[in-house]
N, C-alpha and C positions, 0 to 999 in steps of 0.2 A: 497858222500854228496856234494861234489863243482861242479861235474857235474850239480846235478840237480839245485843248486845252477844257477848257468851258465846257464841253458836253461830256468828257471823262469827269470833269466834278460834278456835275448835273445828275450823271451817270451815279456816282458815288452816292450821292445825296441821297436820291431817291431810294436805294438800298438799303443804307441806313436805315430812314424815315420808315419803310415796309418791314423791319424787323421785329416791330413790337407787335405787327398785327398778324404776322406767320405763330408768334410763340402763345396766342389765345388758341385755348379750344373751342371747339362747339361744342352746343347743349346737346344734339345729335349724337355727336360721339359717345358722350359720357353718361345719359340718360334718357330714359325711354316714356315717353309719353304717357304711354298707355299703362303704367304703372305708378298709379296716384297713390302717396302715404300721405297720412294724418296723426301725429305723434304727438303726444303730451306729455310734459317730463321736465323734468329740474335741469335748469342750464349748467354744466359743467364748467365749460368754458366760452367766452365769445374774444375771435381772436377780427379786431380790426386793421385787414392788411389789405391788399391790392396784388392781384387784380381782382381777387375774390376775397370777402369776408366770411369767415363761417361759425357759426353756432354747434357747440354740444351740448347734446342733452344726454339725461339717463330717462328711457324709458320702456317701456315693453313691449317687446316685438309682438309677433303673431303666437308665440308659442308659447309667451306669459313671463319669458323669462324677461328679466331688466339688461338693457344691452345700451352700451353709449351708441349713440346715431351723430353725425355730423354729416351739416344743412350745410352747401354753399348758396352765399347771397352774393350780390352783387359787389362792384365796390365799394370801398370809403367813400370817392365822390358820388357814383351815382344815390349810395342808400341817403347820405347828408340829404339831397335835393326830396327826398321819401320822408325827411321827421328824422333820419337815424342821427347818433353820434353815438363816438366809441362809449359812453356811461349806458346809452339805452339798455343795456342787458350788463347782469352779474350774476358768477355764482349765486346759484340756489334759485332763482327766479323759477318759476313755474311758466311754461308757454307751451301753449298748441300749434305747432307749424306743420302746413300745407304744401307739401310738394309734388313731386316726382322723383320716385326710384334710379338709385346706378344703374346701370346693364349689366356691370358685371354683379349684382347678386349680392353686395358690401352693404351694411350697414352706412349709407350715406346716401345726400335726395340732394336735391338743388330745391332752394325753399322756394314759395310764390310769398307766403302769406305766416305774418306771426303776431298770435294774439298772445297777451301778459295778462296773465292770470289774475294776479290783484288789482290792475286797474282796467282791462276788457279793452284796453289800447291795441287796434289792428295795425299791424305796421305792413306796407308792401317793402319784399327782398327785393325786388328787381331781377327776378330771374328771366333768364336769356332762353324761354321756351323759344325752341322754331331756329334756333341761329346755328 
């Protein structure tokens, strides 16, 4: 009886423990490779949260007109281990970020790479190409 006792909590456990990694996306899903953007524009907002952090900016699209874009990076912990903390970026900052395009067509990328304008500081997002 404590055995199977022992393998229903085992059981249990394990469930749990696989929940947080069911409710991640993939970069697959939500972004397409083969659609590189490179935008340059005043940060709106920079919001640092988990599981993804992300950047807005105001800048111009292909058609010239000024449109907000919002960048996911990485986490909180992974970007810390990159240089980041939640102060690296504030409104109005000027940065060039290097991504890859939604699929569905939205004004949003998943960043690789963000350079700050006033100080030429490269920071890697940590983005999750390929997963």
């Amino acid at each position: 009886m404590k055995i199977k006792v022992l393998v229903v909590l085992v059981g249990i456990g394990v469930l749990l423990a696989a929940r947080p990694v069911v409710a991640h996306h993939s970069f697959v899903a939500e972004f397409d490779a083969n659609k590189p953007v490179k935008l340059t524009g005043a940060v709106t907002k920079f919001e640092w949260t988990n599981p993804h952090a992300w950047i807005y900016i105001d800048a111009k699209d292909e058609t010239g007109q000024v449109a907000n874009w919002g960048f996911e990076l990485a986490g909180a912990s992974g970007l810390m281990r990159s240089g980041w903390n939640r102060f690296s970026l504030k409104a109005g900052d000027v940065v060039t970020i290097e991504g890859t395009r939604a699929k569905n067509g939205s004004n949003n990328a998943n960043a690789q790479t963000v350079i700050v304008a006033s100080t030429g500081q490269k920071l890697f997002a940590g983005a999750n190409q390929g997963q």
